[in-house]
FITORGU-51264 format. One record per residue (C-alpha): residue in one letter; x, y, z. Coordinates in steps of 0.001 Angstrom, whole numbers. Layout:
BEGIN
<atom 'A',<X,Y,Z>>
...
END
This chain:
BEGIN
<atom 'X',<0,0,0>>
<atom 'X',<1042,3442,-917>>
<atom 'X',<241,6503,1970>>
<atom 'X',<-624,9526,1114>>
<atom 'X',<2111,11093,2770>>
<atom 'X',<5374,10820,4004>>
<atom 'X',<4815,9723,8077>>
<atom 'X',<7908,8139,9492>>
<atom 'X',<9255,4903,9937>>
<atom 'X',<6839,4343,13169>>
<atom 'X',<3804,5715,11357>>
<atom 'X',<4441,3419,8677>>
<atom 'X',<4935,352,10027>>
<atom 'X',<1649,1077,11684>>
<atom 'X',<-451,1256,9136>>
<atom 'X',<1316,-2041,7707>>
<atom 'X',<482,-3584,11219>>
<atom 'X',<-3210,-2594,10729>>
<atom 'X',<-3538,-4061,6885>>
<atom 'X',<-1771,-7361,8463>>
<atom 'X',<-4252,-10293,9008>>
<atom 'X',<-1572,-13336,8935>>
<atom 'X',<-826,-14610,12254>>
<atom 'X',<2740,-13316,12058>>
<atom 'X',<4534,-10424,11019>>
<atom 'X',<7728,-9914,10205>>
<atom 'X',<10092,-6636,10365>>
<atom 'X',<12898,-5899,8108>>
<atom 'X',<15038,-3256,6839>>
<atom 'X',<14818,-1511,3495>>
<atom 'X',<17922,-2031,2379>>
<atom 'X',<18598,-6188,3387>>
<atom 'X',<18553,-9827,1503>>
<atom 'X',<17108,-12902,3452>>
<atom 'X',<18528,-16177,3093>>
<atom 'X',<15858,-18185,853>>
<atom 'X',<14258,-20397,3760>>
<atom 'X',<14396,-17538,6554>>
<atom 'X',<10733,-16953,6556>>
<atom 'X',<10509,-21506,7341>>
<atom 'X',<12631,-20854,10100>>
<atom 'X',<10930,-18008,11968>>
<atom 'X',<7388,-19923,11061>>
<atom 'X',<8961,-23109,12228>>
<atom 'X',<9954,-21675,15899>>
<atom 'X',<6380,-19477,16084>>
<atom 'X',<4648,-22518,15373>>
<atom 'X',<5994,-24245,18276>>
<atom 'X',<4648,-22033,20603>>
<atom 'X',<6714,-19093,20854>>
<atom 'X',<5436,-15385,20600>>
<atom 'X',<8893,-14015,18830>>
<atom 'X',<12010,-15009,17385>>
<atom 'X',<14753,-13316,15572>>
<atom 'X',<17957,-14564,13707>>
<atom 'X',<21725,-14031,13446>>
<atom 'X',<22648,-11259,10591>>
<atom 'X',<25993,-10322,8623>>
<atom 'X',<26313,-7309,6286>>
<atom 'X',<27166,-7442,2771>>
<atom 'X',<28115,-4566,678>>
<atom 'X',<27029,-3715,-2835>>
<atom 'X',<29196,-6458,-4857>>
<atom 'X',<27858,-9107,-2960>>
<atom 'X',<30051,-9355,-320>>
<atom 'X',<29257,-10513,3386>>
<atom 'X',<31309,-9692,6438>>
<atom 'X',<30589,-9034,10085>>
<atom 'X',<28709,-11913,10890>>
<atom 'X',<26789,-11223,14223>>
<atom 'X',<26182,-14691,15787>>
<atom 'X',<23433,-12844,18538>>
<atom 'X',<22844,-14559,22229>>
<atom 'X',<19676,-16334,23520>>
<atom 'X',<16778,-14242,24877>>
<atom 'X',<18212,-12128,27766>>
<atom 'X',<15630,-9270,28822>>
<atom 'X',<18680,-7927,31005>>
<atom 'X',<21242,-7467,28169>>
<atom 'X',<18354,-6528,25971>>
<atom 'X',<17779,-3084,27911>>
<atom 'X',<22003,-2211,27186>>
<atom 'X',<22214,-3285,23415>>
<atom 'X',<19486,-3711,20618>>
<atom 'X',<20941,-6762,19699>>
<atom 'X',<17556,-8278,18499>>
<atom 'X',<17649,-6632,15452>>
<atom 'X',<16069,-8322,11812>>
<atom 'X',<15307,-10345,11126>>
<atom 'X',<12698,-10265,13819>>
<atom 'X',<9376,-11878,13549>>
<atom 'X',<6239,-11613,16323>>
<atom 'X',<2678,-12858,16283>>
<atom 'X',<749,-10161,15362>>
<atom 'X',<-1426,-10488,18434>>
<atom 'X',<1444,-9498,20612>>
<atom 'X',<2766,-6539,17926>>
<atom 'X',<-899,-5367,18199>>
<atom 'X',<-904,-5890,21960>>
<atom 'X',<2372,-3973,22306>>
<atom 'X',<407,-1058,20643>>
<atom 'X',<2861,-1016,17654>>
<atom 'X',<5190,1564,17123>>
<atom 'X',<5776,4950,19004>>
<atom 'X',<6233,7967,16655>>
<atom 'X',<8072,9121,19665>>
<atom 'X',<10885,6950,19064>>
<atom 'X',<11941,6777,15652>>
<atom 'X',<15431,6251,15259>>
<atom 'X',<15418,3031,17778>>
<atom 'X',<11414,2577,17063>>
<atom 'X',<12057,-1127,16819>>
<atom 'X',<14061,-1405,20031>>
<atom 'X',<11447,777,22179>>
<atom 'X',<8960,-1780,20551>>
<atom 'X',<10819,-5047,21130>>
<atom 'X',<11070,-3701,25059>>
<atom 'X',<7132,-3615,25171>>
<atom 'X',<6642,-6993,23251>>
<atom 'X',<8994,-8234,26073>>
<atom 'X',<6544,-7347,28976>>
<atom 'X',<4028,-9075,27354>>
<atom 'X',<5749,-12441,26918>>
<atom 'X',<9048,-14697,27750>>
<atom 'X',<8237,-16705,24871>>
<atom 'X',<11100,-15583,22741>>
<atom 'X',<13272,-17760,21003>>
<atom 'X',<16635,-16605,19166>>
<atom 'X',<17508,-18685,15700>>
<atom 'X',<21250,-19513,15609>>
<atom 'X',<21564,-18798,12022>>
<atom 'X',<22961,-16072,9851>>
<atom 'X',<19328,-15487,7524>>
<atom 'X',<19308,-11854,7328>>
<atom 'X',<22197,-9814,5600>>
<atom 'X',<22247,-6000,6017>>
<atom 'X',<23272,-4226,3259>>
<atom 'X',<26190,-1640,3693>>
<atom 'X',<25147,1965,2024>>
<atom 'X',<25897,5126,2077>>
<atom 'X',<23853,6630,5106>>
<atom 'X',<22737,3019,6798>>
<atom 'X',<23782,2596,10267>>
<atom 'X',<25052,-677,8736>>
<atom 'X',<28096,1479,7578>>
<atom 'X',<28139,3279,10504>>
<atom 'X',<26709,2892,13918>>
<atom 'X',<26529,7271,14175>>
<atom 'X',<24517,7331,10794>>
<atom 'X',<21067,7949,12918>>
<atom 'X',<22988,10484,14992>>
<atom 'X',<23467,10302,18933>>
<atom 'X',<20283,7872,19759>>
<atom 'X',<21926,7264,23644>>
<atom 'X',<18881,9417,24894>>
<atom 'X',<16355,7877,22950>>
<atom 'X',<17413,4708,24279>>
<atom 'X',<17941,6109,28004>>
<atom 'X',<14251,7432,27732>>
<atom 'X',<13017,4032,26515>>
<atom 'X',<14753,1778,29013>>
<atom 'X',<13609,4362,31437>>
<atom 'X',<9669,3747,30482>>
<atom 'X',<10011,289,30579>>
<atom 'X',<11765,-440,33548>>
<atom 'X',<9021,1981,34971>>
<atom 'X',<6139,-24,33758>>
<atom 'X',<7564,-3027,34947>>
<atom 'X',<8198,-1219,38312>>
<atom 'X',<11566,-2271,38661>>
<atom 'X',<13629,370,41279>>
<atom 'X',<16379,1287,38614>>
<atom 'X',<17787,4035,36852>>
<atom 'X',<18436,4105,32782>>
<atom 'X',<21656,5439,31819>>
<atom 'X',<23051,6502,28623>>
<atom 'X',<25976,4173,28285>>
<atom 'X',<29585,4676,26063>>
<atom 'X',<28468,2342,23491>>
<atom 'X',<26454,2431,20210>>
<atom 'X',<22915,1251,20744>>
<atom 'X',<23125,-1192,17897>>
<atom 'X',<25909,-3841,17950>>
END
C-alpha cells in the first residue's frame, strides 16, 4: 500500500500492522537480503509455541560481499535493555505486535528497540535462531556502515529503558551508556 504522505518509519509500520491479518509479522530493513528459507525458520519456531524469534545477521556490501557476521545470544531481557541486539530479522505474532500497541512515533530512530522492550513485557516466549538469515546491506547513510549514521540515539534509548523499567516497576535508573545502541 502506498500513503498519502510521508509519516515516518513508526507511522508506517503502523499502518502495515493494521492491513496485516496473517498470524505473524515480520520486520525488516529496506535495504537487506534474506537467506531463501528464513521466513521456514521463523514460522517453524512461532509454530511451536513461541510469541517471537529473531535470527543471526551479517552485512554485505554492494558487490555481494558478506562480512561481520553477528552470531546474537539467547533471549536475555537484562542485556536486551544495554544493546538492541535483536535486530532483523525479527518476527512476532501479530497479536502481541498489536498488543504492544505497535510503534511509538516518539521513538523513531530506535522505534524497533522501544517496541521489542514492550513486546517483552508481554511475553518470555522468545526464542533466538542460531543462524545467519538476514544480511544487512552496507550503504551510504545506513547505520550498517556506521553505527553514528542515525545520529546520537543514547537518549532515545535512556528514555526508553527508562519507560520500561518503569512499567515493569523495577527500582532502577536508565543510563546513557559509552556504546552504540546497535551492535
Amino acid at each position: 500500500a502506498r500513503l498519502p504522505q510521508r509519516v515516518g518509519i513508526s507511522a508506517a509500520t503502523n499502518r502495515g500492522l493494521e492491513m496485516s491479518t496473517g498470524e505473524f509479522v515480520c520486520f525488516v530493513d529496506h535495504d537487506y537480503l534474506l537467506q531463501r528459507d528464513a521466513l521456514k525458520y521463523c514460522a517453524e519456531a512461532l509454530c511451536k509455541g513461541s510469541d517471537a524469534a529473531y535470527t543471526d545477521s551479517d552485512k554485505i556490501d554492494e558487490l555481494g560481499n558478506r562480512s561481520e557476521p553477528f552470531h546474537k545470544p539467547a533471549w536475555s531481557p537484562e542485556y536486551f535493555r544495554g544493546v538492541m541486539y535483536v535486530g532483523h530479522l525479527l518476527c512476532v505474532r501479530l497479536a502481541l505486535a498489536r498488543a504492544a500497541g505497535g510503534f511509538d512515533t516518539a521513538f523513531d530512530g530506535i522505534q524497533d528497540f522501544e517496541f521489542f522492550l514492550r513486546c517483552s513485557e508481554l511475553t518470555d516466549k522468545i526464542v533466538h535462531i542460531p543462524k545467519v538469515l538476514y544480511h544487512w546491506r552496507k550503504v551510504a547513510g545506513s547505520v550498517a556502515t556506521h553505527s553514528d549514521a542515525k545520529g546520537d540515539l543514547g537518549r532515545l534509548q535512556e528514555k526508553a529503558v527508562q519507560l520500561h523499567l518503569d512499567r515493569l516497576k523495577l527500582p532502577a535508573e536508565a543510563q546513557a551508556g559509552a556504546f552504540p545502541h546497535r551492535v
